[in-house]
C-alpha positions in Angstrom: 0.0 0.0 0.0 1.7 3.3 -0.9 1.2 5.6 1.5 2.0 9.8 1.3 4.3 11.3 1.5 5.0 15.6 2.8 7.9 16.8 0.8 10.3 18.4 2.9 10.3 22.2 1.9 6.5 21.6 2.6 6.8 21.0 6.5 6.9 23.4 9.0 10.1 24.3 10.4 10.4 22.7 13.7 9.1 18.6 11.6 12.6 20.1 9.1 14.3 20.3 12.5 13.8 16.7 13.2 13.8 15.5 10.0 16.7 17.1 8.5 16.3 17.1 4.7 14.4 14.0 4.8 10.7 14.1 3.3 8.2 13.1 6.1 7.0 9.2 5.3 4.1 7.4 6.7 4.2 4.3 8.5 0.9 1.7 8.2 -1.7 1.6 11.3 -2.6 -1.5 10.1 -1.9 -4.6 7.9 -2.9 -4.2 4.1 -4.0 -7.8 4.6 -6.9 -6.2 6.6 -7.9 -4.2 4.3 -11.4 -4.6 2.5 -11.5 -3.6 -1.3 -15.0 -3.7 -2.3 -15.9 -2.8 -5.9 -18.9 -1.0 -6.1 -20.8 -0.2 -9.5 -23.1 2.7 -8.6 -25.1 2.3 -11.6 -25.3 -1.5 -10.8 -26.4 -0.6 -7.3 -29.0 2.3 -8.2 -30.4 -0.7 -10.8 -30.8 -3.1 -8.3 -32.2 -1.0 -5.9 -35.0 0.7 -8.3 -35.7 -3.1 -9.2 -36.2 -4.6 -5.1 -38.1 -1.4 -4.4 -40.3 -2.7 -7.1 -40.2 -6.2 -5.8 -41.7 -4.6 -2.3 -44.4 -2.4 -3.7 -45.7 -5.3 -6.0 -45.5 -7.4 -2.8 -47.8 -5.0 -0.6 -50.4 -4.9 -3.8 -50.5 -8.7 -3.3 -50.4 -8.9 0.5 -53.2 -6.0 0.5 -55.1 -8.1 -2.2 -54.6 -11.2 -0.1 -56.4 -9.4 2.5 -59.3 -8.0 1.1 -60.2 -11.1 -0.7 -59.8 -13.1 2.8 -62.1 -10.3 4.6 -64.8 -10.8 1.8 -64.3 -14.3 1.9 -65.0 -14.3 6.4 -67.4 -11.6 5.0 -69.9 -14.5 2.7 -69.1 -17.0 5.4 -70.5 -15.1 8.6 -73.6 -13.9 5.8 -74.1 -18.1 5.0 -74.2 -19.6 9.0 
């Protein structure tokens, strides 16, 4: 993993001090190992998305179908006893 670097004429003077002429390098806080790269495709993800929130609303037209019919259908029983 290549990490930045601050070039030396760039620092402030008391980092120089320390430093000398050396450029200031960064050091890893963790193991590239542990590092997650996750590809995204936005236009992939927007496409999905758009299609499961599709999915849903088709699914609450059934489920509120489902319902209606099963309250007519208690509806003719109760009317036939």
């Amino acid at each position: 993993m290549e990490l930045p670097k601050i070039k030396n004429e760039d620092l402030p003077d008391k980092l120089k001090e320390i430093l000398g002429e050396e450029d200031a390098e960064f050091d890893a806080i963790v193991d590239p190992a542990d590092i997650v790269d996750v590809h995204l495709d936005l236009d992939e993800y927007y496409r999905e998305r758009t299609e499961t929130a599709q999915m849903l609303l088709e699914s609450r037209e059934k489920l509120e179908q489902i319902r209606h019919d099963f309250k007519r259908h208690l509806k003719t029983v109760q009317e036939n006893n």
